[in-house]
N, CA, C and O atoms as CSV, one atom per row, in Angstrom:
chain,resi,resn,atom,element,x,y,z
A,1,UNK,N,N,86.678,131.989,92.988
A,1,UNK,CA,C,87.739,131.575,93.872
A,1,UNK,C,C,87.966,130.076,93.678
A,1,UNK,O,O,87.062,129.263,93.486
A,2,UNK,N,N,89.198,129.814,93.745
A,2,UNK,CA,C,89.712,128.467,92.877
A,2,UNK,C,C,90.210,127.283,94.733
A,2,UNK,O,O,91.008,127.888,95.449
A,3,UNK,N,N,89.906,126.332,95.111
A,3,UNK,CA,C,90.288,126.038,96.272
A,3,UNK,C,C,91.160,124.596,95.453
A,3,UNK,O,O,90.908,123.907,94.465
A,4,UNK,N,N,92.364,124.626,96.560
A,4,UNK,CA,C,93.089,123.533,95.715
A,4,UNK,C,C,93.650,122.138,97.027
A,4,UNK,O,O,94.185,122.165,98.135
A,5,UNK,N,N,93.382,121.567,96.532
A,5,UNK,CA,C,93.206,119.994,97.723
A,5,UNK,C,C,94.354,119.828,98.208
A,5,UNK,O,O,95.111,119.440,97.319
A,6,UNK,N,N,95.009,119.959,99.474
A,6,UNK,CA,C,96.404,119.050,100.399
A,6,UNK,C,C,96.178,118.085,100.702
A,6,UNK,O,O,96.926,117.414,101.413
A,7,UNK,N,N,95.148,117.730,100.290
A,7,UNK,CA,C,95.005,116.159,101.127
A,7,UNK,C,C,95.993,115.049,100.845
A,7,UNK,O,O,96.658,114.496,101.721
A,8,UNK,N,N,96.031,114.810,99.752
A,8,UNK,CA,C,97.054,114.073,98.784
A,8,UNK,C,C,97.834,114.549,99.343
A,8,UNK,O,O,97.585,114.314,100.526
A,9,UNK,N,N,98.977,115.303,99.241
A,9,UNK,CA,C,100.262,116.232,99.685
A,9,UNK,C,C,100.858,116.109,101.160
A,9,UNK,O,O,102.029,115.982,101.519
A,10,UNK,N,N,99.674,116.189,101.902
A,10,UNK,CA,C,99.970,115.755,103.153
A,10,UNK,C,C,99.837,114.436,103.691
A,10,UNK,O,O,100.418,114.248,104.760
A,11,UNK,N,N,99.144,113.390,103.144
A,11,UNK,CA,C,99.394,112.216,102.998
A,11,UNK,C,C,100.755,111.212,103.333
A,11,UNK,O,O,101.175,110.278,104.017
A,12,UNK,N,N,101.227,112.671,101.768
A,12,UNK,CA,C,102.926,111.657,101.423
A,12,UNK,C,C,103.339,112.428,102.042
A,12,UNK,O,O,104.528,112.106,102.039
A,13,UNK,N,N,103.238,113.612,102.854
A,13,UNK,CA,C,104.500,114.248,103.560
A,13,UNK,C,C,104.213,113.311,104.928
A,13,UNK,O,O,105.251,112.884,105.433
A,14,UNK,N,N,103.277,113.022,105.437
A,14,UNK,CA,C,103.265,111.990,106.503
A,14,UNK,C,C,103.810,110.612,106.540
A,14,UNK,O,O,104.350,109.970,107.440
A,15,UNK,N,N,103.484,110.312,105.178
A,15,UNK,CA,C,104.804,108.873,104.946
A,15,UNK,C,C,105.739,109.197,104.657
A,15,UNK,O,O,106.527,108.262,104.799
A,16,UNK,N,N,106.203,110.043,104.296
A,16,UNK,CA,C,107.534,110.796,104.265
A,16,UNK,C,C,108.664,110.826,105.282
A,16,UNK,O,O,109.810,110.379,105.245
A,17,UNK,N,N,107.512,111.949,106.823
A,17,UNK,CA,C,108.235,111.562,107.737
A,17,UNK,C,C,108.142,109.950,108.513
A,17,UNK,O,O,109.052,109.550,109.239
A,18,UNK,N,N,107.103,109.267,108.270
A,18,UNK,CA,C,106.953,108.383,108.877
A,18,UNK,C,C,107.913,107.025,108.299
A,18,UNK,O,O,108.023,105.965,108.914
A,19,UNK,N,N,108.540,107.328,107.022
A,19,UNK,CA,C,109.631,106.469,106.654
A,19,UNK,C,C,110.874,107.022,107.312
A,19,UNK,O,O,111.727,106.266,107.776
A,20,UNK,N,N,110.985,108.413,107.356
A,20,UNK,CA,C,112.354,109.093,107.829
A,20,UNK,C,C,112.600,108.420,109.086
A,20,UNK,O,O,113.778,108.076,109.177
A,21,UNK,N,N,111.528,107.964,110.590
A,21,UNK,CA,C,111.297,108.190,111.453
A,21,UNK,C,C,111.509,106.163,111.166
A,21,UNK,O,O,111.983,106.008,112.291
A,22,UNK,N,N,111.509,105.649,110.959
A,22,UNK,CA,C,112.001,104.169,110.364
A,22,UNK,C,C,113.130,104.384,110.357
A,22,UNK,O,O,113.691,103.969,111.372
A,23,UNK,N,N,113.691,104.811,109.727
A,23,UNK,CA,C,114.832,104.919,108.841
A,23,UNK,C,C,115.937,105.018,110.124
A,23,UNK,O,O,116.922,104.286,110.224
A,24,UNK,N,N,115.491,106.282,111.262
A,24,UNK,CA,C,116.314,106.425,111.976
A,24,UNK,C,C,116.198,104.950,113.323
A,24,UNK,O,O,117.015,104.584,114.168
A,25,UNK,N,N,114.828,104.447,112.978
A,25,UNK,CA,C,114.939,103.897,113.983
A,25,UNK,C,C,115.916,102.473,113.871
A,25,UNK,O,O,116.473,101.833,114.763
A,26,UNK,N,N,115.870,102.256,112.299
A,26,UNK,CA,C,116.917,101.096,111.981
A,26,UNK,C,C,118.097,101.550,112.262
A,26,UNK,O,O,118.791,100.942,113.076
A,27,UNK,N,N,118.420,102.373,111.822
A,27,UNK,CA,C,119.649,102.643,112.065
A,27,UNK,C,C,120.241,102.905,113.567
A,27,UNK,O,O,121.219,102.314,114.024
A,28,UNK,N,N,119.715,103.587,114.039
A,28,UNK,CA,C,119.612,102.964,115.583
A,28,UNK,C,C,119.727,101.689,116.261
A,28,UNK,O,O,120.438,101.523,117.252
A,29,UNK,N,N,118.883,100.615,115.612
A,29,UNK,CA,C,119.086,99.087,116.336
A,29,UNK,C,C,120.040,98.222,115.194
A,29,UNK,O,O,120.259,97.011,115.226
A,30,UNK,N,N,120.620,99.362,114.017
A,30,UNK,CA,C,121.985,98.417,113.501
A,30,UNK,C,C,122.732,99.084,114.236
A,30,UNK,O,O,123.086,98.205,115.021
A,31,UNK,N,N,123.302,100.121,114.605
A,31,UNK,CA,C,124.157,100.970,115.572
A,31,UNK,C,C,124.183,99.561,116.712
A,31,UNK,O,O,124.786,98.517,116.466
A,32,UNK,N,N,123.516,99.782,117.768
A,32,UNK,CA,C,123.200,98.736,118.604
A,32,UNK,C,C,123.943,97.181,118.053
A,32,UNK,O,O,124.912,96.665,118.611
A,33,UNK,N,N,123.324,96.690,117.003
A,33,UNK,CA,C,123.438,95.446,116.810
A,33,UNK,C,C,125.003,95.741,116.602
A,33,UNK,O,O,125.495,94.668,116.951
A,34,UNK,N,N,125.849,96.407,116.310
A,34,UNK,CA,C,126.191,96.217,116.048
A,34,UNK,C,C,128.091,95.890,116.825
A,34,UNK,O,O,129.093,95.237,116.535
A,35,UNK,N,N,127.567,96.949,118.023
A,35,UNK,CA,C,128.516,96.936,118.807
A,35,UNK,C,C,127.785,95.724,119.778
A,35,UNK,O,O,128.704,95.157,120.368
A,36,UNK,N,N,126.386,95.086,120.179
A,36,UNK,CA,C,126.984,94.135,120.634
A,36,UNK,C,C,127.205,93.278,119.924
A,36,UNK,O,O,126.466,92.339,120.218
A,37,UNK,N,N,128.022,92.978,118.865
A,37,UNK,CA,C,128.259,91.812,117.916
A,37,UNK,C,C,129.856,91.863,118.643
A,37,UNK,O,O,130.262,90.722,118.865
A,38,UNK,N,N,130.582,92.676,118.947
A,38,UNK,CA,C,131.976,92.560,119.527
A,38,UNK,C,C,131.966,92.754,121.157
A,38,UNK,O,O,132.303,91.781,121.832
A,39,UNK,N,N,131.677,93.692,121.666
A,39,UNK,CA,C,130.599,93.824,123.069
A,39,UNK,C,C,131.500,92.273,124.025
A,39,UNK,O,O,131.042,91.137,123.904
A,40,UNK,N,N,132.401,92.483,124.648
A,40,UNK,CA,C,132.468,91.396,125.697
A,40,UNK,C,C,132.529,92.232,126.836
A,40,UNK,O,O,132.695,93.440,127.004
A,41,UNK,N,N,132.221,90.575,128.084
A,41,UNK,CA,C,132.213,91.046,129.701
A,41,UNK,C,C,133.619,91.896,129.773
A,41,UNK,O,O,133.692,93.108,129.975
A,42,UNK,N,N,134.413,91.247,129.623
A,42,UNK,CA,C,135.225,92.289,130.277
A,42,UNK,C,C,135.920,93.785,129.591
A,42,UNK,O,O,136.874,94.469,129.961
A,43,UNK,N,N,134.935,93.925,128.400
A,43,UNK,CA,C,134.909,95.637,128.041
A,43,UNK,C,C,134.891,96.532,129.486
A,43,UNK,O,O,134.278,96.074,130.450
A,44,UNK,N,N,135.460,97.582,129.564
A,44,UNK,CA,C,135.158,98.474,130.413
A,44,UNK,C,C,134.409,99.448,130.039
A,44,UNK,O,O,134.621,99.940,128.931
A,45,UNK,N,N,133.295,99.987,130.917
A,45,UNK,CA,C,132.847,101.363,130.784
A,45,UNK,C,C,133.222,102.276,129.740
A,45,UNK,O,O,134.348,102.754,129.881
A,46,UNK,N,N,132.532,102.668,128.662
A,46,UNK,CA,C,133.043,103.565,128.135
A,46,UNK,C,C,131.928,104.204,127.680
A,46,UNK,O,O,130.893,103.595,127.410
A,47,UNK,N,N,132.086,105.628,127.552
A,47,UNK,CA,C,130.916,106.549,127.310
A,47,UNK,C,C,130.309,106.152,125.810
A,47,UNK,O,O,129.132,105.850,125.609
A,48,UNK,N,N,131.465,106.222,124.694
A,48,UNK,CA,C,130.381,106.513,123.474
A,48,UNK,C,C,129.478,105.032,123.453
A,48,UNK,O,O,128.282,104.975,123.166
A,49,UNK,N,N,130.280,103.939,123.799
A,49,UNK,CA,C,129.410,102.617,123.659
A,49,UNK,C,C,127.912,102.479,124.376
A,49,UNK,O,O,126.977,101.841,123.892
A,50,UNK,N,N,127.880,103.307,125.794
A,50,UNK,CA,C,126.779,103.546,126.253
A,50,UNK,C,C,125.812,104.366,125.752
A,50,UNK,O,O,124.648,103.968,125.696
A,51,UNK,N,N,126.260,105.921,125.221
A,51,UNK,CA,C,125.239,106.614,124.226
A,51,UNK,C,C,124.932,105.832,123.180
A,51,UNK,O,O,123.880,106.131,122.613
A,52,UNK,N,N,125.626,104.783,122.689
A,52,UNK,CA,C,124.659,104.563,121.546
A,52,UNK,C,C,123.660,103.397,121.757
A,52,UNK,O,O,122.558,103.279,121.222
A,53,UNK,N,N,124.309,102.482,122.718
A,53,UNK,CA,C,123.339,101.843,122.969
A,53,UNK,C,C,122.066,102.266,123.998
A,53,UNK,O,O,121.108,101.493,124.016
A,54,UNK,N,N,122.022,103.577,124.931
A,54,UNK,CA,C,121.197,104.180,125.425
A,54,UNK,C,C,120.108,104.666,124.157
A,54,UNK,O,O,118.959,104.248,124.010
A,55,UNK,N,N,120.865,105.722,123.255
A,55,UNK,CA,C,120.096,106.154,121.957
A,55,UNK,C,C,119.449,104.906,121.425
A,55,UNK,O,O,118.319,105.076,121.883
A,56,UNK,N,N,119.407,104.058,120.938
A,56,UNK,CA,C,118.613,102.781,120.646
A,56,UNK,C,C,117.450,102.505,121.236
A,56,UNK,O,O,116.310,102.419,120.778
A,57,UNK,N,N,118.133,102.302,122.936
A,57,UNK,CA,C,116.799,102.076,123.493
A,57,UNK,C,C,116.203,103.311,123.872
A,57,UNK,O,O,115.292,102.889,124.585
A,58,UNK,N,N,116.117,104.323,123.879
A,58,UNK,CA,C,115.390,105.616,123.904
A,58,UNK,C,C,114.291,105.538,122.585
A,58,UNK,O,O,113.070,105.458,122.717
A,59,UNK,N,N,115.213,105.591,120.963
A,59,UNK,CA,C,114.126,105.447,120.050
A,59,UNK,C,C,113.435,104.236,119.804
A,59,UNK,O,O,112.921,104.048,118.701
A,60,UNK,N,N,113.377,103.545,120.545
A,60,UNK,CA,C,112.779,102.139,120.549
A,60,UNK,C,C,111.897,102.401,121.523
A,60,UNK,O,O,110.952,101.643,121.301
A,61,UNK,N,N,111.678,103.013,122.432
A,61,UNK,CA,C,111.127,103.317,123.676
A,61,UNK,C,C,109.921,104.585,123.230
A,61,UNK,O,O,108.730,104.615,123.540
A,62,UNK,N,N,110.714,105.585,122.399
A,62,UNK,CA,C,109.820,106.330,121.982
A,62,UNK,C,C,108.809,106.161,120.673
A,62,UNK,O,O,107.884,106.877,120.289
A,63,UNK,N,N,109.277,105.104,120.221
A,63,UNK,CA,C,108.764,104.840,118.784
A,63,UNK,C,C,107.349,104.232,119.389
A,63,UNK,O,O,106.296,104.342,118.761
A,64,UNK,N,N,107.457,103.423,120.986
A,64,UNK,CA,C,105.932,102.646,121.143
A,64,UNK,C,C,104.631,103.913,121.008
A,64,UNK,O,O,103.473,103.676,120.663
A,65,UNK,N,N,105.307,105.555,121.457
A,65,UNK,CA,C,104.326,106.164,121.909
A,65,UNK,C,C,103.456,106.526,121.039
A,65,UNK,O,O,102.421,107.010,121.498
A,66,UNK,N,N,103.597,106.404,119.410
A,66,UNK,CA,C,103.089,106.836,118.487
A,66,UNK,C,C,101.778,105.455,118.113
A,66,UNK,O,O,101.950,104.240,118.014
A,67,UNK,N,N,101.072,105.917,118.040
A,67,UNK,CA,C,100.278,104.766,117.979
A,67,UNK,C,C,98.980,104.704,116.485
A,67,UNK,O,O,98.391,105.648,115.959
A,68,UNK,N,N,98.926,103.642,116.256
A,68,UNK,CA,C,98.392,103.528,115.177
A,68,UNK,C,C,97.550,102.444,114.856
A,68,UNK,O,O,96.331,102.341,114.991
A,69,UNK,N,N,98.333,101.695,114.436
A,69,UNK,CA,C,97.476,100.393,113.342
A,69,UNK,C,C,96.879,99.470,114.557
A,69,UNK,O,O,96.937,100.220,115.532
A,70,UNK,N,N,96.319,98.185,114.997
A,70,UNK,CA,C,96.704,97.301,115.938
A,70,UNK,C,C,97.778,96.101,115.412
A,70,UNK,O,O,98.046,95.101,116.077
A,71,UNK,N,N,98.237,96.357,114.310
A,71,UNK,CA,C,99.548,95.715,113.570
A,71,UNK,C,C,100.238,95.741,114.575
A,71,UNK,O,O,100.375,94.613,115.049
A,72,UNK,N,N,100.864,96.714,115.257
A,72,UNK,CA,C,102.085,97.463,115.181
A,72,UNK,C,C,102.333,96.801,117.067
A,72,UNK,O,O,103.424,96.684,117.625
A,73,UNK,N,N,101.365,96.571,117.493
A,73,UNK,CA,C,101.445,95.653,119.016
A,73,UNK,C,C,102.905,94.459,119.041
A,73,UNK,O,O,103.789,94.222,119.865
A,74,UNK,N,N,102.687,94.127,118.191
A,74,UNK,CA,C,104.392,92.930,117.976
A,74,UNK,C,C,105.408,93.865,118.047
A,74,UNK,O,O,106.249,94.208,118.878
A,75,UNK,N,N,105.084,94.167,116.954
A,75,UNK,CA,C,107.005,95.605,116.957
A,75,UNK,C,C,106.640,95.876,117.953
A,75,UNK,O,O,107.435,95.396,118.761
A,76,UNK,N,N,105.376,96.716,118.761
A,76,UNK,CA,C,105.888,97.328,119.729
A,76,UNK,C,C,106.629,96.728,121.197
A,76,UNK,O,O,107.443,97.237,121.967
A,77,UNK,N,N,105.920,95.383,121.179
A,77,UNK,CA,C,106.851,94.619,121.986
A,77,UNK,C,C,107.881,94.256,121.833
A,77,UNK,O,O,108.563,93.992,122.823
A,78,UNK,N,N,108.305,94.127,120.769
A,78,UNK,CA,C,109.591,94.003,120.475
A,78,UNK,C,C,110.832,95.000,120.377
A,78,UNK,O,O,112.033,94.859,120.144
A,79,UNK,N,N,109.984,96.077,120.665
A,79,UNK,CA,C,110.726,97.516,120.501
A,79,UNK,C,C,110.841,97.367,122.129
A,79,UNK,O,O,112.021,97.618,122.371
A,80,UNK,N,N,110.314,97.140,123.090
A,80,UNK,CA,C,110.009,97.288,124.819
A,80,UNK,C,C,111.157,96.738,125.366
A,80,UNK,O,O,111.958,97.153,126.203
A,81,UNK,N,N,111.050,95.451,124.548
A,81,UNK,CA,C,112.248,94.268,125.182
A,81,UNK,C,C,113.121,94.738,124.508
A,81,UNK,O,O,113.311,95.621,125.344
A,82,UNK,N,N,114.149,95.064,123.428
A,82,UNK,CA,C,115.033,95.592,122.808
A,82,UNK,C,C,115.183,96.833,124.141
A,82,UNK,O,O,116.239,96.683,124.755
A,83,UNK,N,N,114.702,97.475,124.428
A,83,UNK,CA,C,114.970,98.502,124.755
A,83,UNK,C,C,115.254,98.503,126.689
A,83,UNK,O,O,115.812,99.339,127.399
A,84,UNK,N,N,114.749,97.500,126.949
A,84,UNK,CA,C,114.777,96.884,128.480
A,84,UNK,C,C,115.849,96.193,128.529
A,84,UNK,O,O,116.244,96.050,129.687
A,85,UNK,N,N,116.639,95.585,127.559
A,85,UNK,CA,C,118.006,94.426,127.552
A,85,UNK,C,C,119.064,95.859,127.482
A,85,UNK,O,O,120.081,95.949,128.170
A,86,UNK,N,N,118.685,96.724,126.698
A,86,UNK,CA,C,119.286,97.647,126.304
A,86,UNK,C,C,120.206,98.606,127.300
A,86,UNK,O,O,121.353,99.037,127.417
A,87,UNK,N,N,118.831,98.641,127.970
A,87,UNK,CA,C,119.041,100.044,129.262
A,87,UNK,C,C,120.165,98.951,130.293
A,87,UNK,O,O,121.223,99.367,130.764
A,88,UNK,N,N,119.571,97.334,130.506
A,88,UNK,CA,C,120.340,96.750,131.108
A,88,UNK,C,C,121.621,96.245,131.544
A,88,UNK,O,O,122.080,96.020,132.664
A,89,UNK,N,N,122.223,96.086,130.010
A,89,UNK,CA,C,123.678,95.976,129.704
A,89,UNK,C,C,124.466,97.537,129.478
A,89,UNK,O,O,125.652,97.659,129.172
A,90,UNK,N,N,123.532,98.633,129.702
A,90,UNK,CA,C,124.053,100.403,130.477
A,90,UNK,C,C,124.328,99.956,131.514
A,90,UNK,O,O,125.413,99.386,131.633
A,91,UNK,N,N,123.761,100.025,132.214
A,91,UNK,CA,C,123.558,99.219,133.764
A,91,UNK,C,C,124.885,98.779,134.003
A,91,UNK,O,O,125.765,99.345,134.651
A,92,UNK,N,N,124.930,97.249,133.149
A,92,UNK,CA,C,126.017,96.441,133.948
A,92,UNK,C,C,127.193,97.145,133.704
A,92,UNK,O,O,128.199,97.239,134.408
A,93,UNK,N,N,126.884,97.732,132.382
A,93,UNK,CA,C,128.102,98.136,131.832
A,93,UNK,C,C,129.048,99.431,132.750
A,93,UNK,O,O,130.248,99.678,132.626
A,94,UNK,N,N,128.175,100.016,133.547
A,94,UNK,CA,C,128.400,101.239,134.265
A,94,UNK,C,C,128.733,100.846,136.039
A,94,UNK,O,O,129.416,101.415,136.890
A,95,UNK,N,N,127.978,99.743,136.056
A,95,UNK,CA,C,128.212,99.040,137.292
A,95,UNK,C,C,129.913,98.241,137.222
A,95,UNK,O,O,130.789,98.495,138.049
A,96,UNK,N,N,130.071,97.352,136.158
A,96,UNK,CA,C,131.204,96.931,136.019
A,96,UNK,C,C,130.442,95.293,136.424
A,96,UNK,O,O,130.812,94.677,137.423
A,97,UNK,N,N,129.843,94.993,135.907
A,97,UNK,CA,C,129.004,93.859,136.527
A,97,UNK,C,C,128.186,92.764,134.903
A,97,UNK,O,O,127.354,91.859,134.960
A,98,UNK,N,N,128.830,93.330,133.748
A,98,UNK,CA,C,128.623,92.622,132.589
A,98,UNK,C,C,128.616,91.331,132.198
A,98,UNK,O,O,129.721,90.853,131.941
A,99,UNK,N,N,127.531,90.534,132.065
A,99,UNK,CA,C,127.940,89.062,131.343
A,99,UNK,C,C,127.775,88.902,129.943
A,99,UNK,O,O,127.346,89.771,129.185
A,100,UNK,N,N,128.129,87.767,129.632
A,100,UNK,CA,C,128.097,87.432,128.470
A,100,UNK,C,C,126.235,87.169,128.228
A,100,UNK,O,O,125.565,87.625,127.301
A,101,UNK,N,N,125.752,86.309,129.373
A,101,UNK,CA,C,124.319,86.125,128.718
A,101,UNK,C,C,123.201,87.326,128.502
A,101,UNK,O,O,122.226,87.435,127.759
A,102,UNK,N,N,123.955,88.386,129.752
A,102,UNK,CA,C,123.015,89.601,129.538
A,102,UNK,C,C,123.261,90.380,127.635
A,102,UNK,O,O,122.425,90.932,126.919
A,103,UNK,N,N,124.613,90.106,127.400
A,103,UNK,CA,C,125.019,90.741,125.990
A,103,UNK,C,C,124.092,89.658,124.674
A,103,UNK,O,O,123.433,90.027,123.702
A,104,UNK,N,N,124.440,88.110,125.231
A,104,UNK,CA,C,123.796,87.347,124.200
A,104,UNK,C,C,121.741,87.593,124.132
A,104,UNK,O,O,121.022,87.405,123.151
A,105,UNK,N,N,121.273,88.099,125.691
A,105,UNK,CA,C,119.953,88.349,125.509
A,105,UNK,C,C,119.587,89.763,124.421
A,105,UNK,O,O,118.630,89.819,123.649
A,106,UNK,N,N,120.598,90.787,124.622
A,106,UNK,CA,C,120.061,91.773,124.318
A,106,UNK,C,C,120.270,91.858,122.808
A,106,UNK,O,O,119.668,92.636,122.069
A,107,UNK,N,N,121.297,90.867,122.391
A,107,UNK,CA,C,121.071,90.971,121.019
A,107,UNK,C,C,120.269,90.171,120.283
A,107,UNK,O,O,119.929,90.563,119.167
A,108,UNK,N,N,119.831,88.928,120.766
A,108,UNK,CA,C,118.350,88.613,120.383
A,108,UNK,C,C,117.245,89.339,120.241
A,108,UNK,O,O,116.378,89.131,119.392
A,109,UNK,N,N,117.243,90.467,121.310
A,109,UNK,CA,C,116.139,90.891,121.508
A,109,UNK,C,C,116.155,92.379,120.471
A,109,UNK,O,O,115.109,92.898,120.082
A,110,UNK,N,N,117.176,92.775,120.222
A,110,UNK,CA,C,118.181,93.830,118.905
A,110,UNK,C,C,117.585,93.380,117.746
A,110,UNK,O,O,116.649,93.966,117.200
A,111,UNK,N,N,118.168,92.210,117.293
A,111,UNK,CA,C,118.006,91.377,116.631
A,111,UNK,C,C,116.488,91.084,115.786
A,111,UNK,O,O,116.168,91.156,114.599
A,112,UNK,N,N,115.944,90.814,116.720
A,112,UNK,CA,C,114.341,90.809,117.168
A,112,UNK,C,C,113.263,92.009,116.081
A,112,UNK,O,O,112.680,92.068,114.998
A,113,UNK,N,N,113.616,92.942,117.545
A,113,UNK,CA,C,113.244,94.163,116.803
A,113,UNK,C,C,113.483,94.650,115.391
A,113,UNK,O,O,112.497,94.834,114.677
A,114,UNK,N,N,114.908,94.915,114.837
A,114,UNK,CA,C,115.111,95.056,113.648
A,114,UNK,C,C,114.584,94.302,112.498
A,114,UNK,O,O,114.299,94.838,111.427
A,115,UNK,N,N,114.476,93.191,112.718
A,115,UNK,CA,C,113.543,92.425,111.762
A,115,UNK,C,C,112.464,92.370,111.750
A,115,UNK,O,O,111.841,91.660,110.961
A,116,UNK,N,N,111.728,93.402,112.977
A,116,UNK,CA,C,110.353,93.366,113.254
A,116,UNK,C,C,110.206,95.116,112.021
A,116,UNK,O,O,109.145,95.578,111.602
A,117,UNK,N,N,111.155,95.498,111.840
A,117,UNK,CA,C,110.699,97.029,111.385
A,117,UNK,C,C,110.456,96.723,110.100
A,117,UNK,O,O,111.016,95.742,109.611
A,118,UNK,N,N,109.756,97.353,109.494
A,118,UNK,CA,C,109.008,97.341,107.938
A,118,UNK,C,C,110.644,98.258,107.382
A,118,UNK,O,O,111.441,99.042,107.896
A,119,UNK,N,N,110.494,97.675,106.272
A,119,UNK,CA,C,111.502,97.781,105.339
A,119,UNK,C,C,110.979,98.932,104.236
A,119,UNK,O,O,109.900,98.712,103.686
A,120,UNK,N,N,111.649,100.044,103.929
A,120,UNK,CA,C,111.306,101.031,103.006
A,120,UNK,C,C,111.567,100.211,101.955
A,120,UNK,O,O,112.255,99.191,101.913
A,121,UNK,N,N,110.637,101.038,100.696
A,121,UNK,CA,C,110.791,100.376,99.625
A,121,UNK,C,C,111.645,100.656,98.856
A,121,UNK,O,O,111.501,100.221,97.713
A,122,UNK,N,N,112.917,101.520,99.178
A,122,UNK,CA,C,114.254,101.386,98.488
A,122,UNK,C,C,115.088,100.224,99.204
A,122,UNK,O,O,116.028,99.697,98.609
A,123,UNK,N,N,114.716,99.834,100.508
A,123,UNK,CA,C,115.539,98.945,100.863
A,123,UNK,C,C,115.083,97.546,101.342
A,123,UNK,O,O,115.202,97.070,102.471
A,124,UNK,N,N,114.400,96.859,99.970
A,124,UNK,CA,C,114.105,95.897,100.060
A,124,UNK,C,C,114.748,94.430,100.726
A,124,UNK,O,O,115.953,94.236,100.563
A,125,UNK,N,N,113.905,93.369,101.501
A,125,UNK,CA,C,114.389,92.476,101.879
A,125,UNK,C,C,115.610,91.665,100.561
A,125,UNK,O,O,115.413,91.641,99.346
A,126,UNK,N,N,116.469,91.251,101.091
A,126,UNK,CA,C,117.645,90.903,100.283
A,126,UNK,C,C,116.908,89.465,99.357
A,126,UNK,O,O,116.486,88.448,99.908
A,127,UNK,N,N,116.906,89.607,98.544
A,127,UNK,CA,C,116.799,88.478,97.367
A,127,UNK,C,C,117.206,87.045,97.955
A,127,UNK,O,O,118.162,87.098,98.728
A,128,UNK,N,N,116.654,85.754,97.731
A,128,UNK,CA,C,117.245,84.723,97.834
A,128,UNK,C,C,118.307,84.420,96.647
A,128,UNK,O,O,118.227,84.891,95.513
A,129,UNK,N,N,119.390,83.483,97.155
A,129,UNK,CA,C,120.418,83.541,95.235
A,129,UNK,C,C,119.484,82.048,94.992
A,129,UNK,O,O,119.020,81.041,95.527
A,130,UNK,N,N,119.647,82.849,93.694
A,130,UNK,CA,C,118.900,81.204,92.222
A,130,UNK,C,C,119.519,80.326,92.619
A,130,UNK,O,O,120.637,80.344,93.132
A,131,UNK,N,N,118.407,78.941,92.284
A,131,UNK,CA,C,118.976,77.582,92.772
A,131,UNK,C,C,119.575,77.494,91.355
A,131,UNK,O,O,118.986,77.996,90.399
A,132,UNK,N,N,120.870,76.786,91.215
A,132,UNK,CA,C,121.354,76.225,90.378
A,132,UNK,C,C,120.872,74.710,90.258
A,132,UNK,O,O,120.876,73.931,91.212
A,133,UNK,N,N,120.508,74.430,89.126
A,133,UNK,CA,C,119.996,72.864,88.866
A,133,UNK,C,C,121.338,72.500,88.316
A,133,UNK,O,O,121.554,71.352,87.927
């Protein structure tokens, strides 16, 4: 009887999902970043702008529960506050009660996070351009 090893196999299917599970979470806090980059006080209420910035802070919220390295304590704070500015400017946004500094905090804190997430290795940090002498 011949026994044949998963260990290897399941390894990369765990970084597999565990890049997929990145992947969505960037895309999530560029979603975010991205509407508050236009995002003013006197926007009104509107549903899809709130699902997506709710969805953000949900997978930012759920991403702390997975736990791992003691690396991962920074992102995860940074995933907390992203996700607390997040739920907040729902809030105002639903209240009718929006400022500009609550929009300028939460995209720091957007901001923040996304640069806190590890970068897959197809999508490497962007190159500096050559100094020209």
């Amino acid at each position: 009887m011949t026994f044949v090893s998963t260990e290897g196999k399941c390894k990369s299917e765990d970084e597999r999902k565990a890049s997929a599970k990145i992947a969505d979470e960037r895309k999530a806090a560029e979603n975010a970043e991205a509407i508050l980059g236009w995002l003013m006080p006197s926007d009104g209420r509107t549903d899809p702008i709130i699902f997506v910035l709710r969805n953000a802070a949900n997978i930012a919220r759920t991403a702390t529960f997975t736990r791992g390295l003691e690396s991962r304590r920074a992102l995860d704070g940074m995933r907390m506050e992203a996700a607390t500015w997040l739920n907040q400017v729902c809030s105002l946004l639903e209240r009718g009660g929006l400022t500009q500094d609550a929009i300028s905090q939460t995209a720091i804190a957007v901001a923040a996070w996304l640069n806190a997430l590890p970068r897959s290795k197809s999508r490497a940090a962007p190159a500096l351009p050559a100094r020209v002498c």
